[in-house]
OpenMM code with the backbone's topology and positions (N, CA, C; nanometers):
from openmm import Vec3, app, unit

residues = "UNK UNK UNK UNK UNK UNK UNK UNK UNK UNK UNK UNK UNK UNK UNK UNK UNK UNK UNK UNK UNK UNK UNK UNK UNK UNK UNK UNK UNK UNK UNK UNK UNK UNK UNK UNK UNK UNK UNK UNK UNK UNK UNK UNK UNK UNK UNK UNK UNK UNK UNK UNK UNK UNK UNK UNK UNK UNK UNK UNK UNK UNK UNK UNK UNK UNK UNK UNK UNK UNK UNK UNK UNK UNK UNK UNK UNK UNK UNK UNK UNK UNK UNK UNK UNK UNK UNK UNK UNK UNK UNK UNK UNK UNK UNK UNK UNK UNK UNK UNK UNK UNK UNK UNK UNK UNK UNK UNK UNK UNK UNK UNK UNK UNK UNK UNK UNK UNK UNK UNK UNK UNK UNK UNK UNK UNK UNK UNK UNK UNK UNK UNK UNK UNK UNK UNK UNK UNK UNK UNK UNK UNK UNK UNK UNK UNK UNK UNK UNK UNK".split()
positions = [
    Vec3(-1.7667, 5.8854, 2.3306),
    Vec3(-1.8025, 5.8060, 2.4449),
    Vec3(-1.8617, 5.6729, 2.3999),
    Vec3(-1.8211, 5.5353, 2.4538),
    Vec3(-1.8760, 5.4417, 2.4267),
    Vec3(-1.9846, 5.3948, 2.4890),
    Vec3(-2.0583, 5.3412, 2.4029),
    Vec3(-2.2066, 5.2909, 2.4703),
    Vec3(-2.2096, 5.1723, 2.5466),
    Vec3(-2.3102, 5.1350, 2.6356),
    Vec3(-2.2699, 5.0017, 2.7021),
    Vec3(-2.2969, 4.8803, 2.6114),
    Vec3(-2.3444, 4.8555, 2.5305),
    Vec3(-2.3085, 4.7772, 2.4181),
    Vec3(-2.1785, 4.7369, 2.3444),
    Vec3(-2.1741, 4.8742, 2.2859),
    Vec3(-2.0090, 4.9160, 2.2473),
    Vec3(-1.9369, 4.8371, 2.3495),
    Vec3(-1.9262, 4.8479, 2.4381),
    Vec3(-1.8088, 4.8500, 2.5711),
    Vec3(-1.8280, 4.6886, 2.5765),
    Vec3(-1.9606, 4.6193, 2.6040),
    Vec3(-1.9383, 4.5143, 2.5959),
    Vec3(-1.9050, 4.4160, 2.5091),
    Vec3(-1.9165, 4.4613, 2.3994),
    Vec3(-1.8921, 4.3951, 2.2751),
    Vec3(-1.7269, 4.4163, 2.2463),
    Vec3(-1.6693, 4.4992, 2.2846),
    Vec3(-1.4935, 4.5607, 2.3093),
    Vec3(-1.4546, 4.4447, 2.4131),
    Vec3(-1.5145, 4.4197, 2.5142),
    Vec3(-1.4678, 4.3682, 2.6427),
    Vec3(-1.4929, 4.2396, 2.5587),
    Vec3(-1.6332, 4.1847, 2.5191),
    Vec3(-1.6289, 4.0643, 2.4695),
    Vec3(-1.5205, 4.0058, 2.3522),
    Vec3(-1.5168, 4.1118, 2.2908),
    Vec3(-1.4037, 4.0395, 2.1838),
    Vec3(-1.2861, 4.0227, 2.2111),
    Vec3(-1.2238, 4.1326, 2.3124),
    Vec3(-1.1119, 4.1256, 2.3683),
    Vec3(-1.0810, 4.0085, 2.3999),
    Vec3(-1.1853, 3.9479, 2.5316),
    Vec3(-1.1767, 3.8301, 2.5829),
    Vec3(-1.1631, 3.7061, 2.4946),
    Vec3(-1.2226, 3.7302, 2.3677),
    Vec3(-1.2433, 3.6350, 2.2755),
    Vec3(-1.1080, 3.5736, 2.2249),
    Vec3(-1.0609, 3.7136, 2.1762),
    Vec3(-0.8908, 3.7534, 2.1448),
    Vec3(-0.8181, 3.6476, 2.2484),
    Vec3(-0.7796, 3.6929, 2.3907),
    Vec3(-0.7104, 3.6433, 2.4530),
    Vec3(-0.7210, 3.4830, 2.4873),
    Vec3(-0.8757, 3.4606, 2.5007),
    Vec3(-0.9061, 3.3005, 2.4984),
    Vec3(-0.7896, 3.1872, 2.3533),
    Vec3(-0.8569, 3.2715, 2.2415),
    Vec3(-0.7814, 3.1875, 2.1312),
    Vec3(-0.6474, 3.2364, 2.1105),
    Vec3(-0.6035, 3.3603, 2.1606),
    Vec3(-0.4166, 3.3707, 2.1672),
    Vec3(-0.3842, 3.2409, 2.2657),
    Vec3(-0.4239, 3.2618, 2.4012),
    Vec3(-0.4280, 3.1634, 2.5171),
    Vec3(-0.4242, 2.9771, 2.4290),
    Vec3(-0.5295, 2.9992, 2.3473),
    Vec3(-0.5103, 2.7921, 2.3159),
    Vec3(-0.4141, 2.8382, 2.2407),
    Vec3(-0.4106, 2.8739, 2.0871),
    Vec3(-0.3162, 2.8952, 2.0066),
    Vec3(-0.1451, 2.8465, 2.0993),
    Vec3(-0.1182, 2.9669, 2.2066),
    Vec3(0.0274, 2.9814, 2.2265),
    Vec3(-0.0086, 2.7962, 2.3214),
    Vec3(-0.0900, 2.7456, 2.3869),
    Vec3(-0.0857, 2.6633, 2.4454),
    Vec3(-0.0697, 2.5525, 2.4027),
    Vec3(-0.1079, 2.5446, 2.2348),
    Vec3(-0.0893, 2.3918, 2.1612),
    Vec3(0.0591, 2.4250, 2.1013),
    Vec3(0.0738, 2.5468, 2.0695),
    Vec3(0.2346, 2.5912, 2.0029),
    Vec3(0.3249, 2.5267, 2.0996),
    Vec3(0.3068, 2.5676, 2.2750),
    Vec3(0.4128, 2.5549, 2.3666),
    Vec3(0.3948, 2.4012, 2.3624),
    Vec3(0.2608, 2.3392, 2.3658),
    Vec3(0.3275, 2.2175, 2.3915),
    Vec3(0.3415, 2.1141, 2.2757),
    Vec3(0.3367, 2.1200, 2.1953),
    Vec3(0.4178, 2.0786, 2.0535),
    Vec3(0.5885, 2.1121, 2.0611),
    Vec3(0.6101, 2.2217, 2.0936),
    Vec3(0.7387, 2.2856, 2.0942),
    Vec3(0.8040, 2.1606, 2.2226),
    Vec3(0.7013, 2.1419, 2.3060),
    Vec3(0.7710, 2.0614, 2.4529),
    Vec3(0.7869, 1.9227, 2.4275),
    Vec3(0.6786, 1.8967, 2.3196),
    Vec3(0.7071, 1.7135, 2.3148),
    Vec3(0.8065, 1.6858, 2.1735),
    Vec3(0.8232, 1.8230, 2.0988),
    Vec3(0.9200, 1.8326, 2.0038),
    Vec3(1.0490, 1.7980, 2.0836),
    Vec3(1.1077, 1.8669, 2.1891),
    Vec3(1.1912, 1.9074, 2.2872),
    Vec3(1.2235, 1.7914, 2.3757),
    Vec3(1.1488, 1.7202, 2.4444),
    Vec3(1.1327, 1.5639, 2.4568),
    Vec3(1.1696, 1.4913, 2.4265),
    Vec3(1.1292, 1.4586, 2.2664),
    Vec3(1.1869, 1.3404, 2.1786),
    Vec3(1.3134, 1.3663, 2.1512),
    Vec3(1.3591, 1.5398, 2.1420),
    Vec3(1.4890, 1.5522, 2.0711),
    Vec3(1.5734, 1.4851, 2.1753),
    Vec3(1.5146, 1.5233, 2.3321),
    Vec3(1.6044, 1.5008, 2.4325),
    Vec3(1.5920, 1.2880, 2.4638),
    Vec3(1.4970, 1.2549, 2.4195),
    Vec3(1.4567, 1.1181, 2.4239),
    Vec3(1.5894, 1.0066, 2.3271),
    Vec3(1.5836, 1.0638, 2.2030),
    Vec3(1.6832, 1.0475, 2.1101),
    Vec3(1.8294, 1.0574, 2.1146),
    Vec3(1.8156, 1.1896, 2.1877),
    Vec3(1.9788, 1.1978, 2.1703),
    Vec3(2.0385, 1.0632, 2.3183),
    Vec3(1.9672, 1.0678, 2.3899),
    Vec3(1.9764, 0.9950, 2.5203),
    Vec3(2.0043, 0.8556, 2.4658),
    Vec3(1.8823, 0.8125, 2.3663),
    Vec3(1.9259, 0.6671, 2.2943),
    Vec3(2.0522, 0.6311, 2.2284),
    Vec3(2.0976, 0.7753, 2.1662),
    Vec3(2.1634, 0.7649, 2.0399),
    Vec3(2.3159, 0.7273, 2.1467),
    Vec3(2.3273, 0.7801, 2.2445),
    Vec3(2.4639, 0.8012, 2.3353),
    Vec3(2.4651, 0.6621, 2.4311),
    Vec3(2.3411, 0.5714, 2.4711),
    Vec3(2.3212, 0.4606, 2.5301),
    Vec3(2.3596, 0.3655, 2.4485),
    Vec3(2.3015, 0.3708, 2.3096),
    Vec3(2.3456, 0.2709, 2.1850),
    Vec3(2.4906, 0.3014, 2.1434),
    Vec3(2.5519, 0.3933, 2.1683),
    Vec3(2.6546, 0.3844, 2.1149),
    Vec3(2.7855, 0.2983, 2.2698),
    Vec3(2.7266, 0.3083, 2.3467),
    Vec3(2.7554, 0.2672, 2.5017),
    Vec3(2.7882, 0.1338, 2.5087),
    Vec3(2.6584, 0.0969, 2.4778),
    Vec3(2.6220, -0.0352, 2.5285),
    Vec3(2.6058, -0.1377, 2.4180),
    Vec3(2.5492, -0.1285, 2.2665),
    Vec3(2.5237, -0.1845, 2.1590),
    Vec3(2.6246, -0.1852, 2.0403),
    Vec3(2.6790, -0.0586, 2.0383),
    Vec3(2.7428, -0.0398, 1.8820),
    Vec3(2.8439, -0.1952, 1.9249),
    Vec3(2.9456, -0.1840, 2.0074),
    Vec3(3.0249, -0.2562, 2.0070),
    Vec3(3.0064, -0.4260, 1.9701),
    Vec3(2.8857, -0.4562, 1.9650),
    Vec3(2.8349, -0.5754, 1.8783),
    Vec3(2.7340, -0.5368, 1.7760),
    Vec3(2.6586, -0.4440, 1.7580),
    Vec3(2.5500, -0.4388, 1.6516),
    Vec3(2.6122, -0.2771, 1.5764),
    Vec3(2.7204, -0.2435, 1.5883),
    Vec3(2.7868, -0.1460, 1.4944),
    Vec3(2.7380, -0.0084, 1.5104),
    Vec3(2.8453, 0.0877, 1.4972),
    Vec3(2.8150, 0.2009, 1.5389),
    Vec3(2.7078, 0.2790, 1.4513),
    Vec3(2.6833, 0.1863, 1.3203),
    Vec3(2.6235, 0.2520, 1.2443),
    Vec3(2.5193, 0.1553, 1.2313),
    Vec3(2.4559, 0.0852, 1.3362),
    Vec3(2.3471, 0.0048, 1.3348),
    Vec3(2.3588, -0.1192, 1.1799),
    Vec3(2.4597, -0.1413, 1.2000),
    Vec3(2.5186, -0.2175, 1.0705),
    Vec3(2.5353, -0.3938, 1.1289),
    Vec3(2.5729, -0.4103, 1.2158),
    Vec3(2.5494, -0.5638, 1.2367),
    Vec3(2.6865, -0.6199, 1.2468),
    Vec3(2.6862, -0.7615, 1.2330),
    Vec3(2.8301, -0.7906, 1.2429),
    Vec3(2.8343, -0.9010, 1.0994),
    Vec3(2.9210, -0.8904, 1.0301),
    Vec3(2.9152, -0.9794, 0.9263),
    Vec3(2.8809, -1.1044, 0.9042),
    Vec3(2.8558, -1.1335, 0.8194),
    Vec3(2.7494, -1.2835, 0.8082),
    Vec3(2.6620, -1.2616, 0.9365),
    Vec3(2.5709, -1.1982, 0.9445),
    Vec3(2.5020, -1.2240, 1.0583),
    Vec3(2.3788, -1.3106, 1.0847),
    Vec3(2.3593, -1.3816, 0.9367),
    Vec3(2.2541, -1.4349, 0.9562),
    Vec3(2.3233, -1.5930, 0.9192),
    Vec3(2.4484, -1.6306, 0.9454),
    Vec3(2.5265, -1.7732, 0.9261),
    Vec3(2.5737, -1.7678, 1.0995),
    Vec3(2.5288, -1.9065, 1.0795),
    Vec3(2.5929, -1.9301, 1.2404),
    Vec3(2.7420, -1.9522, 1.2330),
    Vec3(2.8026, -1.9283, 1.3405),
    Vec3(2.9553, -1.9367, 1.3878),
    Vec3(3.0222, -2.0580, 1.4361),
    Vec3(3.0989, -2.1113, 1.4108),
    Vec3(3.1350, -2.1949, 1.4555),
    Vec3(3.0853, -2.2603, 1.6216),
    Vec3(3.0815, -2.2291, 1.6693),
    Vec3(3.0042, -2.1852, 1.8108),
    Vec3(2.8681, -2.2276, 1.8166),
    Vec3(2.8095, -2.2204, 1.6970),
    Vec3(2.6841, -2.2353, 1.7182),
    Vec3(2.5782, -2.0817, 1.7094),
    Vec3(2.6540, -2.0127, 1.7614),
    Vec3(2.5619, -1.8733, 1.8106),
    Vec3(2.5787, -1.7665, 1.6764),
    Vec3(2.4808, -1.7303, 1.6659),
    Vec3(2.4545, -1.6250, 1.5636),
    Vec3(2.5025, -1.4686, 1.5744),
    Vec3(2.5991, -1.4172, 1.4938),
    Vec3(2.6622, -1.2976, 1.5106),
    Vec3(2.5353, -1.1530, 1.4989),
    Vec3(2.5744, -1.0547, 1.5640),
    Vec3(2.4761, -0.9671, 1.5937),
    Vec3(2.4474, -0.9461, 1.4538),
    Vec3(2.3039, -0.9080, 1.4901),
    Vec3(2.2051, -0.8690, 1.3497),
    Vec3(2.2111, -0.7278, 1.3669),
    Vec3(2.2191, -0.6400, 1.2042),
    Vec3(2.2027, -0.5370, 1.2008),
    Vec3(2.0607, -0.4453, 1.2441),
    Vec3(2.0619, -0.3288, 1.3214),
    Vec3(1.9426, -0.2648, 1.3481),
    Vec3(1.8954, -0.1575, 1.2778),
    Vec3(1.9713, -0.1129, 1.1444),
    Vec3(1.9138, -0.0723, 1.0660),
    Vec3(1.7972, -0.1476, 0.9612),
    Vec3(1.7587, -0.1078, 0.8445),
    Vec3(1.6874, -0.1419, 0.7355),
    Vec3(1.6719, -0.2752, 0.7160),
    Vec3(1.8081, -0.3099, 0.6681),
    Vec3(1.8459, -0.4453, 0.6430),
    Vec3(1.8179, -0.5646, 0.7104),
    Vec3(1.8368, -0.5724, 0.8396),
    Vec3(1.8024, -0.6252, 0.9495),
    Vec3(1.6825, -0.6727, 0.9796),
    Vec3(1.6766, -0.7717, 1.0413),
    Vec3(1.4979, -0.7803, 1.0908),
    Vec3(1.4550, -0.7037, 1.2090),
    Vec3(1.5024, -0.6384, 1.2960),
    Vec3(1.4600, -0.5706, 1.4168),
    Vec3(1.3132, -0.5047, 1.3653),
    Vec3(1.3081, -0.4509, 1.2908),
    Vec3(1.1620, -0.3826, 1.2381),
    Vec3(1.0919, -0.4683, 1.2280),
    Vec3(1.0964, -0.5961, 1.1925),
    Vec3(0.9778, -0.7442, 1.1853),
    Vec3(0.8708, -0.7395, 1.3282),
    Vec3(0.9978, -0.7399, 1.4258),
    Vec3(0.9359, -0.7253, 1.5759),
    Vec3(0.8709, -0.6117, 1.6086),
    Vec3(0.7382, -0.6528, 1.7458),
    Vec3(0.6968, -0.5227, 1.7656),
    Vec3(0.7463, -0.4796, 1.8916),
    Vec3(0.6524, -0.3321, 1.9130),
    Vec3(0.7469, -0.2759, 2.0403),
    Vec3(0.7719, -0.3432, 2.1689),
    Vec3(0.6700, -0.4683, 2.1973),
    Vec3(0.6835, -0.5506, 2.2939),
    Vec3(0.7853, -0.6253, 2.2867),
    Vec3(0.7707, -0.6985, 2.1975),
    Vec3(0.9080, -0.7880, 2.1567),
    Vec3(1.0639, -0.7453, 2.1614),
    Vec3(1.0481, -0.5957, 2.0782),
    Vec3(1.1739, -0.5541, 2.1203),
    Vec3(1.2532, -0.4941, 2.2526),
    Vec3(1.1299, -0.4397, 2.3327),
    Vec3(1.1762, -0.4302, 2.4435),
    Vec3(1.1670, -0.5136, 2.5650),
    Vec3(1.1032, -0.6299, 2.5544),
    Vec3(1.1769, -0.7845, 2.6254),
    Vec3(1.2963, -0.8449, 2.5756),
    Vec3(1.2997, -0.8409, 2.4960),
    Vec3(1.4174, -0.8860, 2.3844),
    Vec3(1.5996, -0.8066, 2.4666),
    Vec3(1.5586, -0.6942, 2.4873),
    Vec3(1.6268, -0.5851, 2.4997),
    Vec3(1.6523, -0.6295, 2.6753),
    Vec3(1.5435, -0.5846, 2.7100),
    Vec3(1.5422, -0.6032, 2.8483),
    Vec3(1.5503, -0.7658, 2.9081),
    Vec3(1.5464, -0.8252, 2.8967),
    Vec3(1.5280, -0.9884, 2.9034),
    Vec3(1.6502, -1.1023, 2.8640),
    Vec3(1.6945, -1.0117, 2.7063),
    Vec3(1.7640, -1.0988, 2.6413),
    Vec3(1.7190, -1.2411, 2.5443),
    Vec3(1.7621, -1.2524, 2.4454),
    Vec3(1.6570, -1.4034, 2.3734),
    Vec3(1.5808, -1.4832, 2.4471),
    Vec3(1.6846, -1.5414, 2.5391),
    Vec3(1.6111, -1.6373, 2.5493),
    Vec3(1.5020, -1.6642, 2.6247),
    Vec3(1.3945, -1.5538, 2.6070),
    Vec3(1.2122, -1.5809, 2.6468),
    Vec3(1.1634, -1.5767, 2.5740),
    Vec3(1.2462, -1.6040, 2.4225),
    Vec3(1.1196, -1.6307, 2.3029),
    Vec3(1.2371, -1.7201, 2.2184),
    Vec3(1.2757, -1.8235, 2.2515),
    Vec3(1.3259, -1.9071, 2.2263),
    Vec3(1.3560, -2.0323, 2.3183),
    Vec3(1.4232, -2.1907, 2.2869),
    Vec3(1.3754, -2.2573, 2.2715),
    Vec3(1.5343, -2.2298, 2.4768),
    Vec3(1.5144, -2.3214, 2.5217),
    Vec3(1.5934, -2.2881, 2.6792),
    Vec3(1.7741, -2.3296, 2.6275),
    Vec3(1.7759, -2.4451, 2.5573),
    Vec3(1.9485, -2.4589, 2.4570),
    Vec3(1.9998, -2.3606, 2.3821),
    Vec3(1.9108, -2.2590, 2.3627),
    Vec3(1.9758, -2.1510, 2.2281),
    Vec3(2.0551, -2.0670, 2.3177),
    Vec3(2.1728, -2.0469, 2.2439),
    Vec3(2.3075, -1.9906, 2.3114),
    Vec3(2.2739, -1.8535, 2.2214),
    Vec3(2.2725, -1.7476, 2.2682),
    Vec3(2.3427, -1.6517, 2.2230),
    Vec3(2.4112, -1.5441, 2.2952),
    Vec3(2.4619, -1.4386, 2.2133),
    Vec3(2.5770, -1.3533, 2.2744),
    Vec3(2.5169, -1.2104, 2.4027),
    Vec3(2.4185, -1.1888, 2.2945),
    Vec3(2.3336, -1.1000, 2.3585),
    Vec3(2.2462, -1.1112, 2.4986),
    Vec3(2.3245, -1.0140, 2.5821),
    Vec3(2.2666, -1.0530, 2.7157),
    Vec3(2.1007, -0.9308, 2.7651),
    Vec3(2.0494, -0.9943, 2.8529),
    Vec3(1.9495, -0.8710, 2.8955),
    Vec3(2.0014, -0.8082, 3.0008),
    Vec3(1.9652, -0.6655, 2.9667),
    Vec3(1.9947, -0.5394, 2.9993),
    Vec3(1.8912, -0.4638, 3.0980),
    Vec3(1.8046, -0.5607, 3.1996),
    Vec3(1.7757, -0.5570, 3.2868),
    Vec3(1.8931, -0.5479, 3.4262),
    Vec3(1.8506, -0.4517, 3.5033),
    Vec3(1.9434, -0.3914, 3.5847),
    Vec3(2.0736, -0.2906, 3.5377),
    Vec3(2.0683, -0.2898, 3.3808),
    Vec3(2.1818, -0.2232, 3.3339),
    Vec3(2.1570, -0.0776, 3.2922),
    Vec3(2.0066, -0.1836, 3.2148),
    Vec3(1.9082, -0.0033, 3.1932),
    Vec3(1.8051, 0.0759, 3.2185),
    Vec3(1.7415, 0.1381, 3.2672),
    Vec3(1.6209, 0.1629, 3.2781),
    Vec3(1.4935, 0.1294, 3.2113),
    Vec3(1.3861, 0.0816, 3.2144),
    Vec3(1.2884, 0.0618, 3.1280),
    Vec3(1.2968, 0.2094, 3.0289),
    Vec3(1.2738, 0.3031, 3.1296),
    Vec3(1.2952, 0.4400, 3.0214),
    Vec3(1.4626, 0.4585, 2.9471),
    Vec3(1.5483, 0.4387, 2.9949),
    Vec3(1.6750, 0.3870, 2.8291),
    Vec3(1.6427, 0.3286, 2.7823),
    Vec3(1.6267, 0.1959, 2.7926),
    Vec3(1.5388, 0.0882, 2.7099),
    Vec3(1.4979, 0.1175, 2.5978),
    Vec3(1.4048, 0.2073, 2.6510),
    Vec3(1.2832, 0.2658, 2.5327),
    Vec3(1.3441, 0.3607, 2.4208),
    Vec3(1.4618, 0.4781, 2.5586),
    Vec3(1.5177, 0.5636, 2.4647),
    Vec3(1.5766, 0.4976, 2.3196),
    Vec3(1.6667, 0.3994, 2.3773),
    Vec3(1.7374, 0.3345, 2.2479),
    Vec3(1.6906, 0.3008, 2.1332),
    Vec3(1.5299, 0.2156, 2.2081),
    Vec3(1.4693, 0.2204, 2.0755),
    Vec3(1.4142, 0.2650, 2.0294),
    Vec3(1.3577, 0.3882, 2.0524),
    Vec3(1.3509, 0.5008, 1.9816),
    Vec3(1.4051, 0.5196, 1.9012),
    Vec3(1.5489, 0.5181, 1.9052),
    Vec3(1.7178, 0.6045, 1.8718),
    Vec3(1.6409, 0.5031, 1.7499),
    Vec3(1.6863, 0.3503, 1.7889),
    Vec3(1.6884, 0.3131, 1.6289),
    Vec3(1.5758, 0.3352, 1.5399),
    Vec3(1.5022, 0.3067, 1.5691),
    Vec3(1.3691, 0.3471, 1.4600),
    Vec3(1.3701, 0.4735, 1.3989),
    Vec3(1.4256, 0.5771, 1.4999),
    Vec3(1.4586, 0.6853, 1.4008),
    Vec3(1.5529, 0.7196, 1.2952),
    Vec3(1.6155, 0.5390, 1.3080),
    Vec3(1.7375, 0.5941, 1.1667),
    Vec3(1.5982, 0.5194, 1.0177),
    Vec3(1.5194, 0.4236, 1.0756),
    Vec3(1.4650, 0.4063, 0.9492),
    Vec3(1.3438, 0.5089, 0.8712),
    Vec3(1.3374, 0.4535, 0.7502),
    Vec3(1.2241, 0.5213, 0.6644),
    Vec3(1.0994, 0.5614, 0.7649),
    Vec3(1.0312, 0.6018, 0.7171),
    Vec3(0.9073, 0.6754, 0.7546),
    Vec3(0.8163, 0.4985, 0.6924),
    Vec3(0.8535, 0.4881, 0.6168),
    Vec3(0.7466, 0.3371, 0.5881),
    Vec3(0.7927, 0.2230, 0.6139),
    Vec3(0.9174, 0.2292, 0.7375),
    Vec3(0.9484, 0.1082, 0.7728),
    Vec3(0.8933, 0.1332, 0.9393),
    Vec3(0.8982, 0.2711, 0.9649),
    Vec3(0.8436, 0.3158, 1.0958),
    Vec3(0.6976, 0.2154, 1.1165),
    Vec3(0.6186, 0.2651, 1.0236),
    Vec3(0.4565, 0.2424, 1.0181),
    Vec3(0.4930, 0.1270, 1.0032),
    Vec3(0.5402, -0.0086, 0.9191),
    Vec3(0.5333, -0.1186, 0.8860),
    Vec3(0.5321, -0.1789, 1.0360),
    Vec3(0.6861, -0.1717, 1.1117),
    Vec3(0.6658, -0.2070, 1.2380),
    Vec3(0.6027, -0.2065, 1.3680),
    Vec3(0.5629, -0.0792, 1.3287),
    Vec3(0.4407, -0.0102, 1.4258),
    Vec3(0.3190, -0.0855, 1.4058),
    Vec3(0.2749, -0.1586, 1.3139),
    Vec3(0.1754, -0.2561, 1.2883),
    Vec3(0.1667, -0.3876, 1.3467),
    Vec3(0.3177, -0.4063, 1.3831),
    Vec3(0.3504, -0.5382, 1.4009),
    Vec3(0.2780, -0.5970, 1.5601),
    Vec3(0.2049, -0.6874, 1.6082),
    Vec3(0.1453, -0.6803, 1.7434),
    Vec3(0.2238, -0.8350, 1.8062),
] * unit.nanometer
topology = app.Topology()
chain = topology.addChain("A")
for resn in residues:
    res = topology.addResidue(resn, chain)
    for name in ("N", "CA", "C"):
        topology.addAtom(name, app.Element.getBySymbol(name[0]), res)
């Protein structure tokens, strides 16, 4: 027969038990959910960029040749959004006015280029997805480098 001590000290630990199973499974589930998120955040970018971007900045975030010589035209051929590229120079503001806007609000009102803004085309949340998408093709220390950038 258990004593009322016993019993409470059973009941107390029990409870103890279930409290820290309870956080435990609760930081697991939601790690597992914002894991689940990004995967779904990403793949969303990866299928928008291939939509809307590859066809000037390459399916493989590769750019368009000579991209940093102007064209006869005047206008500068798409820059690559991988490594190589400057897109990582910019920060997340920049790139998503840039994106959404198009150049020319951080340039001079004559600069011609090809790249249009993708306001009304995309959602602020695609927007974002995409760039997501790209940052996740770079390094882990080009991530942080740009992530610095203000």
């Amino acid at each position: 027969m258990m004593t009322i001590g016993r019993r409470r000290l059973f009941v107390g630990g029990g409870a103890a038990f279930v409290l820290v199973a309870g956080a435990v499974s609760y930081i697991v589930w939601d790690r597992l959910a914002i894991a689940s998120q990004r995967r779904a955040t990403l793949e969303l970018g990866a299928a928008l960029y291939q939509s809307t971007c590859a066809s000037c900045h390459g399916a493989r975030l590769e750019g368009q040749p000579d991209w940093q010589r102007r064209r006869a035209d005047g206008r500068l051929p798409a820059p690559p959004h991988d490594e190589s590229g400057h897109t990582w120079h910019h920060s997340n503001e920049i790139l998503f006015n840039l994106t959404k806007f198009g150049p020319q609000n951080y340039t001079s009102a004559d600069y011609q280029s090809d790249m249009p803004g993708f306001a009304g085309v995309l959602s602020d949340e695609e927007i974002v997805a995409v760039l997501e998408y790209i940052k996740s093709t770079w390094s882990e220390e080009t991530r942080r480098r740009q992530a610095s950038r203000k």
